[in-house]
gemmi code that builds the backbone of each chain (N, CA, C; Angstrom):
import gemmi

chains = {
    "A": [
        ("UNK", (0.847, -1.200, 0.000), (0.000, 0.000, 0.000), (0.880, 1.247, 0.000)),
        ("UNK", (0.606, 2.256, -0.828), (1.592, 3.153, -0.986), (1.148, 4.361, 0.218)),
        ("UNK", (2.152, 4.792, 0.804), (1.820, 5.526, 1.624), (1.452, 7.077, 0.989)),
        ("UNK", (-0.024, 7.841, 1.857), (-0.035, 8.477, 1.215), (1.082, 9.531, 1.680)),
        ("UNK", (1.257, 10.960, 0.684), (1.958, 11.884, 0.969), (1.310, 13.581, 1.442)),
        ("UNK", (1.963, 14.368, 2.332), (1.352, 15.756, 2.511), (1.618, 16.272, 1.360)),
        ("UNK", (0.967, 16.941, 1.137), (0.842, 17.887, 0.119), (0.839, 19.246, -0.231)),
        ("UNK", (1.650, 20.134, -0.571), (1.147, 21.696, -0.688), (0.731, 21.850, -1.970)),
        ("UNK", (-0.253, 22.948, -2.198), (-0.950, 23.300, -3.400), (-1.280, 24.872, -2.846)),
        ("UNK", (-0.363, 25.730, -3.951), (-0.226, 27.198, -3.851), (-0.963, 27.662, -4.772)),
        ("UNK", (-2.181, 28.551, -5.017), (-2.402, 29.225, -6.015), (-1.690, 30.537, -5.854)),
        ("UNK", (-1.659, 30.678, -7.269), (-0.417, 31.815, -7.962), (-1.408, 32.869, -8.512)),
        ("UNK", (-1.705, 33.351, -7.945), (-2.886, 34.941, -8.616), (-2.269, 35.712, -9.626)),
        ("UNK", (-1.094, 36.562, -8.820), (-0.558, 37.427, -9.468), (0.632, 37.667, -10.443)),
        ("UNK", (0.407, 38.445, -11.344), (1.368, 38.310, -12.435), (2.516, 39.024, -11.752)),
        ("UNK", (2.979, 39.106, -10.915), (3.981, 39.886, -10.640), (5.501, 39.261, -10.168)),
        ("UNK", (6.361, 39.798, -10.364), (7.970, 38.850, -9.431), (7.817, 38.504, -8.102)),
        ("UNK", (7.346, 39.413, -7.253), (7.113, 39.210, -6.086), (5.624, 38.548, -5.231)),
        ("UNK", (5.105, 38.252, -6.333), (3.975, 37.230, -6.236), (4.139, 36.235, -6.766)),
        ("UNK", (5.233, 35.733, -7.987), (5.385, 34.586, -8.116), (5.824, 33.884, -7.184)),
        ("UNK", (7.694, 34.779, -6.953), (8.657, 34.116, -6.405), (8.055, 32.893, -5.148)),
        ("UNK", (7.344, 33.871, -4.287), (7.195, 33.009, -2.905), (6.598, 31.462, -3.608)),
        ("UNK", (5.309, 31.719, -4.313), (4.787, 30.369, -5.029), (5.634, 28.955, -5.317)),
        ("UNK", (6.535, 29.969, -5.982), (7.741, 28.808, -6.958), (8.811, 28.019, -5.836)),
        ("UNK", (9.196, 29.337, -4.290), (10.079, 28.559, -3.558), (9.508, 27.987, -2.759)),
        ("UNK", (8.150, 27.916, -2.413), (7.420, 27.143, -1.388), (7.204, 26.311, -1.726)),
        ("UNK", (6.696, 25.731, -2.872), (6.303, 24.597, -4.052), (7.933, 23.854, -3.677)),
        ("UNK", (9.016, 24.501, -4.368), (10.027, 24.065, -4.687), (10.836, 23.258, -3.209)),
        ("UNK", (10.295, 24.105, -2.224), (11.169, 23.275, -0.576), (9.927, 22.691, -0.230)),
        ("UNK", (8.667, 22.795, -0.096), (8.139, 21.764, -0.104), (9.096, 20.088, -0.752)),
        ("UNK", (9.037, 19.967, -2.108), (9.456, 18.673, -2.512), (10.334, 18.409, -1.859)),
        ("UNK", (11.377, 19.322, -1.455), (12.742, 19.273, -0.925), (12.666, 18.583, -0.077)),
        ("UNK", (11.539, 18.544, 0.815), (11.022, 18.130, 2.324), (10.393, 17.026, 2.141)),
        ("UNK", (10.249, 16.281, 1.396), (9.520, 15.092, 0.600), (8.002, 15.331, 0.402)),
        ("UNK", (7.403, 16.402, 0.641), (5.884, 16.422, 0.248), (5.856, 16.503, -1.242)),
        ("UNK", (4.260, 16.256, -1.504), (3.936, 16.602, -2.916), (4.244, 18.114, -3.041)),
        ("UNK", (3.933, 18.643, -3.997), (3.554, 19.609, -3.970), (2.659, 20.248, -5.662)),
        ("UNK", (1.747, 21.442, -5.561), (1.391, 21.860, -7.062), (1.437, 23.184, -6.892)),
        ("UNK", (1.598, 24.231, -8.032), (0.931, 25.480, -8.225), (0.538, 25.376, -9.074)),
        ("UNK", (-1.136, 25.679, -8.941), (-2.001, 26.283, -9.503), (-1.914, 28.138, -9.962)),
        ("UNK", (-1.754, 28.160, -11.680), (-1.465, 29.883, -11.664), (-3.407, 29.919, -12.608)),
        ("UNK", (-3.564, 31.124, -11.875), (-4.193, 31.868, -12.190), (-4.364, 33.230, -12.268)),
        ("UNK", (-5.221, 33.598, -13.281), (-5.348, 35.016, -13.437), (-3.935, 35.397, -13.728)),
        ("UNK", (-3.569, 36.594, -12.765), (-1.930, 37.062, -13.727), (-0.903, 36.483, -13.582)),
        ("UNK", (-1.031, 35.092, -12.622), (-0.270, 34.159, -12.297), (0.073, 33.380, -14.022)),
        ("UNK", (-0.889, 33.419, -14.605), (-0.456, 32.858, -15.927), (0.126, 33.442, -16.597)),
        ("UNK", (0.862, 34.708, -16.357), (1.228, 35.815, -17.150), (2.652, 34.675, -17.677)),
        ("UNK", (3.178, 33.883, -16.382), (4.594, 32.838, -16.039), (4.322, 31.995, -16.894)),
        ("UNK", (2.964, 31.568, -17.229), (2.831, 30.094, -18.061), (2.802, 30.665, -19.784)),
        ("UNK", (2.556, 31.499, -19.652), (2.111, 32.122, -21.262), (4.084, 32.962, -21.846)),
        ("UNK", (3.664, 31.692, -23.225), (4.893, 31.850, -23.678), (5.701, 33.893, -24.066)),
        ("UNK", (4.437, 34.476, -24.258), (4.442, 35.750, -24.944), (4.725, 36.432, -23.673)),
        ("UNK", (4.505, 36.335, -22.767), (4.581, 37.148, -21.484), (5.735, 36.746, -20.463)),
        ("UNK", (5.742, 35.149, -20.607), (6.827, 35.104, -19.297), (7.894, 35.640, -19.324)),
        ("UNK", (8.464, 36.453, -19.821), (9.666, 36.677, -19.878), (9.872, 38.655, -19.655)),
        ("UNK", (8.295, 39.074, -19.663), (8.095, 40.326, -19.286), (7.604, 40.793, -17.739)),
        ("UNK", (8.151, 39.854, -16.786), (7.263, 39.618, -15.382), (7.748, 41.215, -14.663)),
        ("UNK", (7.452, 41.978, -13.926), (7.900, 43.127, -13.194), (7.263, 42.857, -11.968)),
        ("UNK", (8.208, 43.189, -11.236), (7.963, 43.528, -9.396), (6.613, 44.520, -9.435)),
        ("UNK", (5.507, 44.660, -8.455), (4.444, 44.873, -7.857), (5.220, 46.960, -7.856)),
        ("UNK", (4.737, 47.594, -7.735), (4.709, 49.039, -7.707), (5.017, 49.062, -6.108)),
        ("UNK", (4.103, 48.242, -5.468), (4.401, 48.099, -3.882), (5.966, 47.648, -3.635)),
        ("UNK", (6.356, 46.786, -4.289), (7.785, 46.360, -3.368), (8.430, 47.213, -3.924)),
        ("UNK", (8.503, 48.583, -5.051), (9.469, 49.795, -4.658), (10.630, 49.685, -5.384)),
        ("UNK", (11.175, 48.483, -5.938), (12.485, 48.541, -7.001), (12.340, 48.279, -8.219)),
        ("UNK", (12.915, 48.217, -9.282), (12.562, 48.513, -10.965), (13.171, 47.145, -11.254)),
        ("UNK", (12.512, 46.701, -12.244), (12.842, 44.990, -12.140), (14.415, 44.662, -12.418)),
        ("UNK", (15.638, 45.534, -12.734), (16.578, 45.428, -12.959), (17.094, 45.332, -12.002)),
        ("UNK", (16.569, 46.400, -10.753), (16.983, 46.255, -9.839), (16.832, 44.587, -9.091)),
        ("UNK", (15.788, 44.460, -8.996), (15.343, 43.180, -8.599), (16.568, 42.185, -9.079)),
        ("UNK", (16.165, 42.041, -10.077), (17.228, 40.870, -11.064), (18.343, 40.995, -10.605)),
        ("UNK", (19.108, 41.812, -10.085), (20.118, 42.175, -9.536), (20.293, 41.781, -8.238)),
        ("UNK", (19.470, 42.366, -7.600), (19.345, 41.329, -6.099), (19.236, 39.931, -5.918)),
        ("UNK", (17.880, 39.457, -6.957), (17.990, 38.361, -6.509), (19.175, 37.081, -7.088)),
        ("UNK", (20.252, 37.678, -7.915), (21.297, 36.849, -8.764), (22.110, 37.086, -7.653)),
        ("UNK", (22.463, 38.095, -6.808), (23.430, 37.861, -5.628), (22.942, 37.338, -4.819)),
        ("UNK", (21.895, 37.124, -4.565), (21.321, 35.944, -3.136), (21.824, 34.276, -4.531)),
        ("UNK", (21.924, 34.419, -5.549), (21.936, 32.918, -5.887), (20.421, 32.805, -6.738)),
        ("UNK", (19.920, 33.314, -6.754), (18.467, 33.270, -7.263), (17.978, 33.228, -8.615)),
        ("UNK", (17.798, 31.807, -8.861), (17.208, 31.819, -10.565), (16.172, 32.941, -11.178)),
        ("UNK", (16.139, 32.800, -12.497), (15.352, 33.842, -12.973), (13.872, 32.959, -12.851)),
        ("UNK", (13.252, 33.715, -12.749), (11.559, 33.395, -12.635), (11.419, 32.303, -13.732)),
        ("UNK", (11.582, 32.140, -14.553), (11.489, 31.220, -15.955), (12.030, 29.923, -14.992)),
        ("UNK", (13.872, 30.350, -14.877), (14.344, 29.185, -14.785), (13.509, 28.500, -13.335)),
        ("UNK", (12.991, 29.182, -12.638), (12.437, 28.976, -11.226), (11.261, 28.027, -11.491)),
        ("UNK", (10.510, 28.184, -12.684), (9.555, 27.577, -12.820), (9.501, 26.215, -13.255)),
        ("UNK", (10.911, 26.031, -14.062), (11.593, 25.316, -14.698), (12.092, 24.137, -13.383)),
        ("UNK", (13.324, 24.745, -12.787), (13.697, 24.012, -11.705), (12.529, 23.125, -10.680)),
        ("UNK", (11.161, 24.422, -10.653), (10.107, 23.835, -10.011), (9.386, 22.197, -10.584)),
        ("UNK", (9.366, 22.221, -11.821), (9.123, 21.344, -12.716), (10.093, 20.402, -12.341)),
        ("UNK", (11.291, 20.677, -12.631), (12.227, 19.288, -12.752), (12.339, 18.297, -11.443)),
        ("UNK", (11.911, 19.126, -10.119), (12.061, 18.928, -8.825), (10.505, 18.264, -8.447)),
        ("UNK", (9.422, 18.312, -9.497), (8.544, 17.445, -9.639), (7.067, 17.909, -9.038)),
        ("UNK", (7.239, 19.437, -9.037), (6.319, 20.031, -8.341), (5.202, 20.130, -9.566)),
        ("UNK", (4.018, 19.561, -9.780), (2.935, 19.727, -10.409), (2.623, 20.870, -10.938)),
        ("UNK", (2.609, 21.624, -12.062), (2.112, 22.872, -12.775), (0.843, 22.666, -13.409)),
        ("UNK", (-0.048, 23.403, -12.788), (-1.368, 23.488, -13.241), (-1.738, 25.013, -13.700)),
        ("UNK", (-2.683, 24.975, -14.831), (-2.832, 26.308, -15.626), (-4.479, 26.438, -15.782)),
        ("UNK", (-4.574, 27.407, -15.635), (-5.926, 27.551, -14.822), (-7.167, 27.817, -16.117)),
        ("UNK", (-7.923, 26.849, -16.405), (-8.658, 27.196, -17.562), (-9.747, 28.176, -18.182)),
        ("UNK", (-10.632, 28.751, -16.389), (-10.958, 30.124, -16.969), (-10.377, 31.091, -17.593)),
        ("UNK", (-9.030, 31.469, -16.681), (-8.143, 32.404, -17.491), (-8.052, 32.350, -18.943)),
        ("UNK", (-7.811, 31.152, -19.267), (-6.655, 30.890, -20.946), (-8.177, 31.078, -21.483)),
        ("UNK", (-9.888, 31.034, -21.371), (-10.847, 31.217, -22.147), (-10.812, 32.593, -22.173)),
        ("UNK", (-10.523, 33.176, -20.561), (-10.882, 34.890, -21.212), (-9.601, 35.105, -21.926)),
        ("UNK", (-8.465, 35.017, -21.600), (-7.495, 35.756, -22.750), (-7.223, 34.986, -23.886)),
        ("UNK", (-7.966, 33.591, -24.134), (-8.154, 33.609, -25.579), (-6.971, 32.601, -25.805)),
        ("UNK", (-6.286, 31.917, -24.825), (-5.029, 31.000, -24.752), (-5.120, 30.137, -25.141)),
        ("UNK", (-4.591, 29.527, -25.684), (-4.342, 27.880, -26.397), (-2.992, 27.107, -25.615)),
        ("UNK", (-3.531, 26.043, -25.713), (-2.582, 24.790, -24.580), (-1.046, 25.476, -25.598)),
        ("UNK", (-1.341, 25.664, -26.716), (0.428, 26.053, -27.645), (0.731, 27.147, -27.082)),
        ("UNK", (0.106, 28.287, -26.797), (0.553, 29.545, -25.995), (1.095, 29.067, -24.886)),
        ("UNK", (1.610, 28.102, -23.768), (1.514, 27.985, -22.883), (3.678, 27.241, -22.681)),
        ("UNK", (3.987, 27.743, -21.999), (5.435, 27.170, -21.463), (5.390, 26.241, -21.181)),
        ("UNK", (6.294, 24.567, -22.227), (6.153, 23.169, -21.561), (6.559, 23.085, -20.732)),
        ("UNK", (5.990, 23.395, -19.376), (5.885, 22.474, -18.321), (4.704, 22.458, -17.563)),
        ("UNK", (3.507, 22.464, -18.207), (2.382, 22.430, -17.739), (1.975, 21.231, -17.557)),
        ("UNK", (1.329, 20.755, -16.663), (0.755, 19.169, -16.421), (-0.931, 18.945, -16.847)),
        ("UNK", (-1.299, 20.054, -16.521), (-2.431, 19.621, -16.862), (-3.129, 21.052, -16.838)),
        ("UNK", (-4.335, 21.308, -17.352), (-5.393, 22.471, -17.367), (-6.456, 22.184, -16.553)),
        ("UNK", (-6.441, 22.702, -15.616), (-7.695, 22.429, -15.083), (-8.493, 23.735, -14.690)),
        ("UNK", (-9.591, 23.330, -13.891), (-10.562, 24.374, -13.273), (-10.876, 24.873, -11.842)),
        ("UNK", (-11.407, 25.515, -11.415), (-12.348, 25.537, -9.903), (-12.146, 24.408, -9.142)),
        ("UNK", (-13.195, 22.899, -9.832), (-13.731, 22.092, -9.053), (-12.445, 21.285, -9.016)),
        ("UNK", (-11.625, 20.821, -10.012), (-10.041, 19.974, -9.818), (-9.735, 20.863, -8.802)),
        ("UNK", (-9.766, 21.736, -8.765), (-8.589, 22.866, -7.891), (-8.734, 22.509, -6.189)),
        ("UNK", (-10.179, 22.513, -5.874), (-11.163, 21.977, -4.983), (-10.695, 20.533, -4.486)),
        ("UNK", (-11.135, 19.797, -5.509), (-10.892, 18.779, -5.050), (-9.811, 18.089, -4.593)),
        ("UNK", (-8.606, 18.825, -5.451), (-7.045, 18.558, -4.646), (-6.835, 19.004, -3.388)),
        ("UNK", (-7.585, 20.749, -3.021), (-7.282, 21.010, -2.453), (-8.007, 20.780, -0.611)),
        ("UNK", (-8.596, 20.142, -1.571), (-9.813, 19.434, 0.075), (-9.272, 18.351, 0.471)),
        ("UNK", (-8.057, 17.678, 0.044), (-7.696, 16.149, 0.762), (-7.318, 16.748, 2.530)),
        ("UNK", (-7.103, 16.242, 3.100), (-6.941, 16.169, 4.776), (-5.709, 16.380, 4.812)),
        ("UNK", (-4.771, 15.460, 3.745), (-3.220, 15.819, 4.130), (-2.429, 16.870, 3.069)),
        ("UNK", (-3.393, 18.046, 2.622), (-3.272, 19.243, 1.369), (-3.575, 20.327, 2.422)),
        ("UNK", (-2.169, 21.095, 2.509), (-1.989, 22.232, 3.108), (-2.196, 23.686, 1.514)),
        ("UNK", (-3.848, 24.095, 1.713), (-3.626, 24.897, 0.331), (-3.379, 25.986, 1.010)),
        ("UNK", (-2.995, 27.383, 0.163), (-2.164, 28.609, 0.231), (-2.456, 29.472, -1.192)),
        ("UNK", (-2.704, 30.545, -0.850), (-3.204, 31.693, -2.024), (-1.944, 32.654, -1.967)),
        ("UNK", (-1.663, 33.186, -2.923), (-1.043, 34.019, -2.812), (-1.346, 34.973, -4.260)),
    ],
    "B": [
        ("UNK", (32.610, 11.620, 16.507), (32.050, 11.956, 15.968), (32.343, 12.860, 15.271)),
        ("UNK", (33.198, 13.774, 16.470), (34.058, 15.013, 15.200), (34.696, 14.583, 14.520)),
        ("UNK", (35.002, 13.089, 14.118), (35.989, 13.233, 13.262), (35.323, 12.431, 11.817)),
        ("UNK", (34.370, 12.635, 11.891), (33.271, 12.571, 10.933), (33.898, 13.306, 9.535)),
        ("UNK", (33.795, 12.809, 8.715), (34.862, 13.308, 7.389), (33.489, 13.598, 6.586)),
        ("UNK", (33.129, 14.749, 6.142), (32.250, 14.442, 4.985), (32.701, 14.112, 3.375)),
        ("UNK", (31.759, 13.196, 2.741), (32.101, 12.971, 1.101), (32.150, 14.159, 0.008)),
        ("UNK", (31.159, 15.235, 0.574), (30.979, 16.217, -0.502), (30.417, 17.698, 0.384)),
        ("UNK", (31.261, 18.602, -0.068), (30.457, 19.996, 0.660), (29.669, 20.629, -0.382)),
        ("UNK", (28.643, 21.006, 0.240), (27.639, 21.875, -0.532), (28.273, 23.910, -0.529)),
        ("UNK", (28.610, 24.656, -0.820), (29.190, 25.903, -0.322), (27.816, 26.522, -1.256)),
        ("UNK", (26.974, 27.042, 0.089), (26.170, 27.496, -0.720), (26.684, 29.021, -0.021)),
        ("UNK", (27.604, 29.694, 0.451), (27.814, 30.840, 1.113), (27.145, 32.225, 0.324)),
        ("UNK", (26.318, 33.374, 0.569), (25.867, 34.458, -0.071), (24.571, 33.926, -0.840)),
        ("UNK", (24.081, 32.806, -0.948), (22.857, 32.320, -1.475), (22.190, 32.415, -0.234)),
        ("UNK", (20.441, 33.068, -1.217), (19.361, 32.978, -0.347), (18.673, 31.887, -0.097)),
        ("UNK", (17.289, 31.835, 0.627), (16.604, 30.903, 0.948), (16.004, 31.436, -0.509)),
        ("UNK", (15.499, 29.798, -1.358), (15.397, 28.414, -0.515), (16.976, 27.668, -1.419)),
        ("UNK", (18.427, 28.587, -1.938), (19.033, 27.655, -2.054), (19.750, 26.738, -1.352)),
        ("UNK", (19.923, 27.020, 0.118), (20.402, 26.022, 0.409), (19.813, 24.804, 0.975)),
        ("UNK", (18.811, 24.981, 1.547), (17.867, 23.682, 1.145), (17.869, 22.797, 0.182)),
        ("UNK", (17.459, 23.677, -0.929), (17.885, 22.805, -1.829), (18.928, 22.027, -2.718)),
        ("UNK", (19.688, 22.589, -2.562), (21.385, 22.299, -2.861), (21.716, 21.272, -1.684)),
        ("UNK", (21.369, 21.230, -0.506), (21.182, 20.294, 0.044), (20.470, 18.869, -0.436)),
        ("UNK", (19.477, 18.972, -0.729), (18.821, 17.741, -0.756), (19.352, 17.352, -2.150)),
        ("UNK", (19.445, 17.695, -2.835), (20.449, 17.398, -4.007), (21.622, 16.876, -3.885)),
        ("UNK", (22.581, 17.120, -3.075), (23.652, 16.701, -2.417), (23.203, 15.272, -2.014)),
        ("UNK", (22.742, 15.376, -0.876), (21.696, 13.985, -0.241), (22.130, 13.056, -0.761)),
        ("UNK", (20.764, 13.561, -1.877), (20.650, 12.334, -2.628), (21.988, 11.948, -3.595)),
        ("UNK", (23.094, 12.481, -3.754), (23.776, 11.741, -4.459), (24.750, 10.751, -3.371)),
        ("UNK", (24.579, 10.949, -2.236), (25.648, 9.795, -1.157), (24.483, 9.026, -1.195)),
        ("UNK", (25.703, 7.907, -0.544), (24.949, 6.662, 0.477), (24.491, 7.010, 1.710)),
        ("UNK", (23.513, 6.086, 1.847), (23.201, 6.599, 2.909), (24.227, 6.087, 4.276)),
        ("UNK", (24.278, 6.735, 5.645), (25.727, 6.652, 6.403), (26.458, 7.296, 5.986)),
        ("UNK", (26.639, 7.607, 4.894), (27.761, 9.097, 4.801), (27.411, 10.566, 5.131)),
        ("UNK", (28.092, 11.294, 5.153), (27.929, 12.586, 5.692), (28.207, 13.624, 4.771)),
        ("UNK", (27.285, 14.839, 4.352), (27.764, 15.916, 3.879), (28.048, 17.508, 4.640)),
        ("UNK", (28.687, 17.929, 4.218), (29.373, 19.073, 4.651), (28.406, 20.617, 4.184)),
        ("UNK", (27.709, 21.421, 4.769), (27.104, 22.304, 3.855), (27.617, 23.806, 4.337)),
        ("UNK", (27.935, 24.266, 3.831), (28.471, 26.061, 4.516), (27.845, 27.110, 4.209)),
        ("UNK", (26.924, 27.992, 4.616), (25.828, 28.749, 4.372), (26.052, 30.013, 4.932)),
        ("UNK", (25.671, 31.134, 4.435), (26.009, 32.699, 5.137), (24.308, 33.134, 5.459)),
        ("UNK", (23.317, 32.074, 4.860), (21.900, 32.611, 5.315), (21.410, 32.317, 6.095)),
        ("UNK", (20.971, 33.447, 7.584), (20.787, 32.990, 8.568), (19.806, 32.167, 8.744)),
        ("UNK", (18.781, 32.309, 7.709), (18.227, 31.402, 7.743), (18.162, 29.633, 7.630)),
        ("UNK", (19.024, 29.518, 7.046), (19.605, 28.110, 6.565), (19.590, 27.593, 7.883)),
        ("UNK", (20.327, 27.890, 8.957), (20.076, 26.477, 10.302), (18.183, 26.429, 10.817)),
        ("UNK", (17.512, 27.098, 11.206), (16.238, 26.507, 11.281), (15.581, 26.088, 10.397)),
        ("UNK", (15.977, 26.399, 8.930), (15.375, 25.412, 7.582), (16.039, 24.484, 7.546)),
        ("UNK", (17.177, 24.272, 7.039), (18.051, 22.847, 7.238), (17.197, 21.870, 8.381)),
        ("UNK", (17.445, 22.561, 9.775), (16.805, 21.346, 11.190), (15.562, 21.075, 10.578)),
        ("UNK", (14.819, 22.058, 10.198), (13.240, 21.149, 9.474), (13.280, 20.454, 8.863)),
        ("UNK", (14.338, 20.729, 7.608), (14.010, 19.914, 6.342), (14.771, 18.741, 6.928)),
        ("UNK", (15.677, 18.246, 7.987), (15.537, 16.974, 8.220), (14.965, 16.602, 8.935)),
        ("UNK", (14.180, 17.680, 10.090), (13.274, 16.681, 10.488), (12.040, 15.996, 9.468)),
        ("UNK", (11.565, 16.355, 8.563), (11.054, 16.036, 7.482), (11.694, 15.221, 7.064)),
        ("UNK", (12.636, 14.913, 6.297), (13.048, 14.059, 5.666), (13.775, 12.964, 6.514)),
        ("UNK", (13.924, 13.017, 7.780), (14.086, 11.960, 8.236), (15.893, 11.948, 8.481)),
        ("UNK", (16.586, 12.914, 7.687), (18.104, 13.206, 8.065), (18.495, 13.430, 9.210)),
        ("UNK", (19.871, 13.422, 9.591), (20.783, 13.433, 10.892), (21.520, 14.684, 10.582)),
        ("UNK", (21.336, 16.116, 11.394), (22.160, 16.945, 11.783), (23.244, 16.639, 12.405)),
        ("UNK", (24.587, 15.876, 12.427), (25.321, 15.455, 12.889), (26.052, 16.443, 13.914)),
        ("UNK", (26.151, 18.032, 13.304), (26.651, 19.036, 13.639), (26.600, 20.230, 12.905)),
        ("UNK", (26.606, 21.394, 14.040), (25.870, 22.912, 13.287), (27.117, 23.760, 14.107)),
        ("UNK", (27.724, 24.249, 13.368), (28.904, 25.156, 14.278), (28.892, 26.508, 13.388)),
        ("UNK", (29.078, 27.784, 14.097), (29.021, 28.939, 13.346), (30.794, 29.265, 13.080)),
        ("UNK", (31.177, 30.105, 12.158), (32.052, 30.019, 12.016), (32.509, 31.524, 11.558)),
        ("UNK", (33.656, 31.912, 12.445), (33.794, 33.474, 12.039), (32.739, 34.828, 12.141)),
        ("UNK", (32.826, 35.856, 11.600), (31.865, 36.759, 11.569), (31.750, 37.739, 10.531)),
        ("UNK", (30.934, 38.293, 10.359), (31.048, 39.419, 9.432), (31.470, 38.761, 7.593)),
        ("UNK", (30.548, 38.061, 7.010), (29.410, 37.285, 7.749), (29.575, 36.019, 8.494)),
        ("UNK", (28.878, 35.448, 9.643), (28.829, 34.590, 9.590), (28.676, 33.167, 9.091)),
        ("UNK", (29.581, 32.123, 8.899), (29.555, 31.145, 8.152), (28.704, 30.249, 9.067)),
        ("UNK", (27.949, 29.547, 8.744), (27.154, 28.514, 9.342), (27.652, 27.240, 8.753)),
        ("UNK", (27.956, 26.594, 9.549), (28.674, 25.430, 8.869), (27.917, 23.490, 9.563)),
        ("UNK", (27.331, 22.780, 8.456), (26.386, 21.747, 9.143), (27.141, 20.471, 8.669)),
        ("UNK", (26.892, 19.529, 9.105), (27.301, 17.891, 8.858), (26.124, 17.599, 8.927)),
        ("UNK", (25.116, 16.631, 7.993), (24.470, 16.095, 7.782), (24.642, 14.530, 7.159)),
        ("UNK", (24.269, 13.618, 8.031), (24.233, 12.394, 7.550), (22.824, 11.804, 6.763)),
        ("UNK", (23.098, 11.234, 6.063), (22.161, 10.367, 5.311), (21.385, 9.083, 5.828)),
        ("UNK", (20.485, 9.520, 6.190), (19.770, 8.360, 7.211), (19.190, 7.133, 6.322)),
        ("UNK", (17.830, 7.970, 5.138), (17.462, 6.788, 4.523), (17.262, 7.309, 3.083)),
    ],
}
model = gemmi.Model(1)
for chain_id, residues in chains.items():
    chain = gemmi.Chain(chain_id)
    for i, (resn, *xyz) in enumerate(residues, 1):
        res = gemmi.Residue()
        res.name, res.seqid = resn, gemmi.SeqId(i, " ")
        for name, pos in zip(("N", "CA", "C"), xyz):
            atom = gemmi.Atom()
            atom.name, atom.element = name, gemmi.Element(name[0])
            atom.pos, atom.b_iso = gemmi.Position(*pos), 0.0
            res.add_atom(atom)
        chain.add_residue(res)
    model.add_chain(chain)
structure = gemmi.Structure()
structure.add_model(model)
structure.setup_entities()
């Protein structure tokens, strides 16, 4: 009988650096720690999954530095770029889910989308992962 | 016990959270288990994440010694349990 595992499942709201980041390293030390883990992106959280955009992500007006700046900081802490973060998140086996209301309103196709998506889902998948007993979910 | 030799050091020194965690468990997993790795970290955070992530994973903090100042080096032995 396979034992089951804890689980984290982060939804990713915002399109921003400083709304991804936390997503991608919590997901990412989660596995580290042997749990499952998924992020769910939605809304501007898909800005990361969408091939045309990921690569235009900017820090929030609130956290106060210009994304160069950022990029700059976070390469002296050691810190992958948001891409590669999502990437590493993937390889480290953390579940990427892409949120299917979104991709209907902006009109997205599974080809618009950065391979490493696992699956498209909705609301009620989102729900239902996130209702198991041993699924610690988290919004951000 | 101090004379615990590790197989491989991790130098994650001036990296943030979550790299040395993870550069850790990466490490890990490439020993046997019973061997020991070496990890050297300048983020203060790294010793109460490290102690979690083995209590989670089931690893042996063998030893946590700080080292120097300005910055401080945090320096861990971790054995490979399972």
């Amino acid at each position: 009988m396979a034992e089951e595992k804890n689980r984290l499942v982060v939804v990713a709201s915002r399109g921003t650096a400083d709304g991804l980041y936390p997503a991608l390293i919590l997901a990412t030390t989660a596995v580290a720690q042997g749990k499952e883990a998924a992020v769910y992106f939605t809304f501007g959280g898909m800005k990361l999954l969408t091939k045309q955009l990921a690569q235009t992500i900017n820090p929030s007006v609130d956290l106060g530095v210009s994304r160069e700046q950022l990029e700059q900081l976070l390469s002296k802490g050691g810190m992958p770029s948001l891409l590669d973060m999502l990437k590493m998140a993937k390889q480290n086996g953390v579940k990427i889910y892409a949120c299917s209301p979104t991709m209907s309103l902006f009109g997205l196709r599974k080809e618009d989308l950065v391979d490493v998506v696992d699956d498209i889902i909705g609301a009620s998948t989102f729900l239902e992962i996130a209702s198991d007993p041993k699924t610690l979910a988290l919004f951000i | 016990m101090a004379m615990v030799k590790p197989v491989l050091t991790v130098d994650v020194k001036g990296e943030m959270c979550p790299m040395p965690v993870l550069k850790t468990r990466q490490a890990i997993q490439q020993v046997k288990v019973g061997e020991v790795i070496e990890v050297v970290a300048t983020d203060p955070a790294s010793q109460p994440d490290l102690e979690s992530w083995a209590r989670k994973t089931g690893n042996r903090i063998v030893l946590v010694e700080t080292v120097g100042s300005n910055p401080v080096v945090y320096r861990f032995l971790i054995e490979r349990v399972k």
